[in-house]
C-alpha positions in Angstrom: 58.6 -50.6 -23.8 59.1 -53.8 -21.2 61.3 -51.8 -19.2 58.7 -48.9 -19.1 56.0 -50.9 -18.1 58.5 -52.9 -15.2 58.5 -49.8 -14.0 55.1 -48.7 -14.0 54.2 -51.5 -12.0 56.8 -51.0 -9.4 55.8 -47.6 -9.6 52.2 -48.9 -8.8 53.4 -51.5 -6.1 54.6 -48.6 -4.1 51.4 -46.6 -3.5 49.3 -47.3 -0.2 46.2 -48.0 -2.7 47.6 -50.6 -4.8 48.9 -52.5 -2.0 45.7 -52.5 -0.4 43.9 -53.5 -3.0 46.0 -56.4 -3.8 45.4 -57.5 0.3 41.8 -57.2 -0.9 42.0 -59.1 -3.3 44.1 -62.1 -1.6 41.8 -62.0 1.7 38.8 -61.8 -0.3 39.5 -64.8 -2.4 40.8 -66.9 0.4 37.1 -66.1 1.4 35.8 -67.2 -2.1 38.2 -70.4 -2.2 37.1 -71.6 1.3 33.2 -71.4 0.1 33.7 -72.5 -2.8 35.3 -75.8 -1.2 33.8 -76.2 2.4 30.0 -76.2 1.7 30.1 -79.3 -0.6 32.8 -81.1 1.8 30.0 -80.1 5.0 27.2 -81.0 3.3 29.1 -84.7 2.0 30.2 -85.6 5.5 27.6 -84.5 8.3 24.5 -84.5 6.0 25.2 -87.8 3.2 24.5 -85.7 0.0 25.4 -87.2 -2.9 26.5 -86.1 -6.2 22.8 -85.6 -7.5 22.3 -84.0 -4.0 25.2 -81.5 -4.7 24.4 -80.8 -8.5 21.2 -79.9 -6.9 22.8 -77.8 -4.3 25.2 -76.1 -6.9 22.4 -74.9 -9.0 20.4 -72.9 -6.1 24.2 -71.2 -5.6 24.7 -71.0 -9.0 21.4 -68.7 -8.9 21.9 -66.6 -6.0 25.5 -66.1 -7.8 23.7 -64.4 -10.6 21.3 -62.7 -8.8 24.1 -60.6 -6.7 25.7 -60.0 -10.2 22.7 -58.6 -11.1 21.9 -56.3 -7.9 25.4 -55.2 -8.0 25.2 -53.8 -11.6 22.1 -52.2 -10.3 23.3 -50.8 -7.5 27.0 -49.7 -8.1 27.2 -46.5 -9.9 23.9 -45.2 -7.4 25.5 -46.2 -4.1 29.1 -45.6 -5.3 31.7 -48.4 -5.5 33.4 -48.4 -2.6 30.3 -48.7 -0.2 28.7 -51.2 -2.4 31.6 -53.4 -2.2 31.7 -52.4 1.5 28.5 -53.5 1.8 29.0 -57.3 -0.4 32.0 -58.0 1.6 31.0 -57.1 5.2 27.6 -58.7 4.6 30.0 -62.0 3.1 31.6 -61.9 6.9 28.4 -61.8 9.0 26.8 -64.6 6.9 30.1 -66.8 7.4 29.9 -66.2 11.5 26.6 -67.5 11.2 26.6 -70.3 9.3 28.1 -72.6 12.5 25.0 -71.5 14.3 22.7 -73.4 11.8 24.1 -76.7 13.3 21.9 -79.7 12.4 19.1 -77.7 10.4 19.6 -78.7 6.6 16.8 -76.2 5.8 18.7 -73.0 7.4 21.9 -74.3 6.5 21.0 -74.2 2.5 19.2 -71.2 3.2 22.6 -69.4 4.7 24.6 -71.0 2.1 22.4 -69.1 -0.4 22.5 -65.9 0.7 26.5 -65.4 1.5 27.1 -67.1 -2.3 24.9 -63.8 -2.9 26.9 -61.3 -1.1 30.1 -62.9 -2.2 29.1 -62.6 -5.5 27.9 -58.6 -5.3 31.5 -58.1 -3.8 33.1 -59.4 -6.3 31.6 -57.5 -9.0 31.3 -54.2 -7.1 35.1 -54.5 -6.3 36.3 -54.7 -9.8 35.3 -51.1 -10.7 36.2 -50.0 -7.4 39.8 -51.5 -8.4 40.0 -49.2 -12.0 39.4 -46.6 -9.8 42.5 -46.9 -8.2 45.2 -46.5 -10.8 43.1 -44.7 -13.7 45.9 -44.4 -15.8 47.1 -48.1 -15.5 44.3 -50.3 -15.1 45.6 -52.8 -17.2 48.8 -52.9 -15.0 46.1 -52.8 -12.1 43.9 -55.7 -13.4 47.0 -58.2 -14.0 47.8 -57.0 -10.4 44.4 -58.4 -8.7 44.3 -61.1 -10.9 47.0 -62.4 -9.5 45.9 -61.6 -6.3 42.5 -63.3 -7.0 44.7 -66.5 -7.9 46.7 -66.2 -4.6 43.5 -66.0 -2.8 42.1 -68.8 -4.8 44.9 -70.9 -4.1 44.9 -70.7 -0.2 41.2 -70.7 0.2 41.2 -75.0 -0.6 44.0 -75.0 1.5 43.2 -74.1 4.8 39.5 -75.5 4.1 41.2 -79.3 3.6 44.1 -78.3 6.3 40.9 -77.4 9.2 38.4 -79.9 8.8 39.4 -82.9 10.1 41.9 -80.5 12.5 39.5 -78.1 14.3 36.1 -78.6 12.0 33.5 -76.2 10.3 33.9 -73.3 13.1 37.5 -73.3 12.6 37.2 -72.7 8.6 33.8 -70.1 8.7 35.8 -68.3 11.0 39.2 -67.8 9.2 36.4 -67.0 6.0 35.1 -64.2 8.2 38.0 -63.2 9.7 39.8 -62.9 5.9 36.9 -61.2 4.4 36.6 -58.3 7.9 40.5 -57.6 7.3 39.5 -57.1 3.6 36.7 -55.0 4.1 38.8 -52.7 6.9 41.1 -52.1 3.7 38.6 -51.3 1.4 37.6 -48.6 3.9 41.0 -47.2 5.1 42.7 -47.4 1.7 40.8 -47.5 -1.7 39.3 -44.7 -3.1 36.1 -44.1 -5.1 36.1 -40.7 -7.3 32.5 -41.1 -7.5 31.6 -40.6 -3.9 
């Protein structure tokens, strides 16, 4: 039974699909990592919050969080997976490029923060479905798969978020979170299938 499911996976690991939707998976997360650690780092450093500032913070993304949870479990099975999570990770990337442009403005930069946590969030549960759809027959196999990607994802994200700041600043790490999250969505479009549309 071990040996059957080895090979199912390696079976898997060879189809265009499933590779593609484990680069999803990594570039999305890097995405998800770098918000995840840059916004409290940002907001520490040029603006002087402090932990009651962040807790604060944290709870306003918390929100938006469950907010794109919930419009993406509205939304999925009407618009079809694959162009809802189109549609959370593309909007993730624009929101990224702009959140430079907010420079000094604590007001628009909260309110930016806000609203990518929202698309990231309504990616993320839009892609899992889209995922199942990909290996019918072994999502299981297919789950363990992005879950590991997810971690990988997870892992860099931190990285290159400490590794930019004090090398090249906030433009440096927004853009690498856009750029991660375009390559991502260019996948989900080329590569993963939806049988519902």
């Amino acid at each position: 039974l071990g040996k059957q499911a080895s090979v199912n996976m390696w079976e898997l690991l060879r189809r265009r699909n499933i590779q593609a939707s484990m680069g999803v998976s990594m570039l999305f997360f890097v995405g998800v990592g770098i918000y995840m650690t840059f916004w409290s780092i940002w907001l520490s450093a040029d603006f002087g919050f402090d932990a009651l500032d962040l807790g604060l913070m944290a709870q306003q993304i918390g929100m938006a969080e469950l907010l794109g949870a919930i419009l993406a479990g509205l939304v999925v099975d009407r618009l079809g997976k694959r162009r809802t999570s189109l549609i959370g990770v593309l909007a993730s990337a624009i929101m990224f490029a702009l959140i430079p442009l907010a420079r000094e403005n604590l007001l628009t930069i909260r309110i930016l923060l806000i609203i990518t946590v929202f698309w990231v969030e309504l990616g993320i549960v839009s892609l899992f479905p889209l995922y199942g759809e990909q290996a019918p027959n072994a999502r299981a196999t297919m789950f363990a798969l992005i879950a590991l990607g997810n971690g990988i994802g997870l892992a860099v994200g931190p990285i290159i978020t400490t590794s930019l700041w004090d090398w090249q600043g906030l433009a440096a790490i927004t853009t690498v979170a856009s750029v991660s999250l375009a390559l991502a969505a260019g996948l989900i479009a080329l590569f993963l299938n939806d049988t519902v549309e």
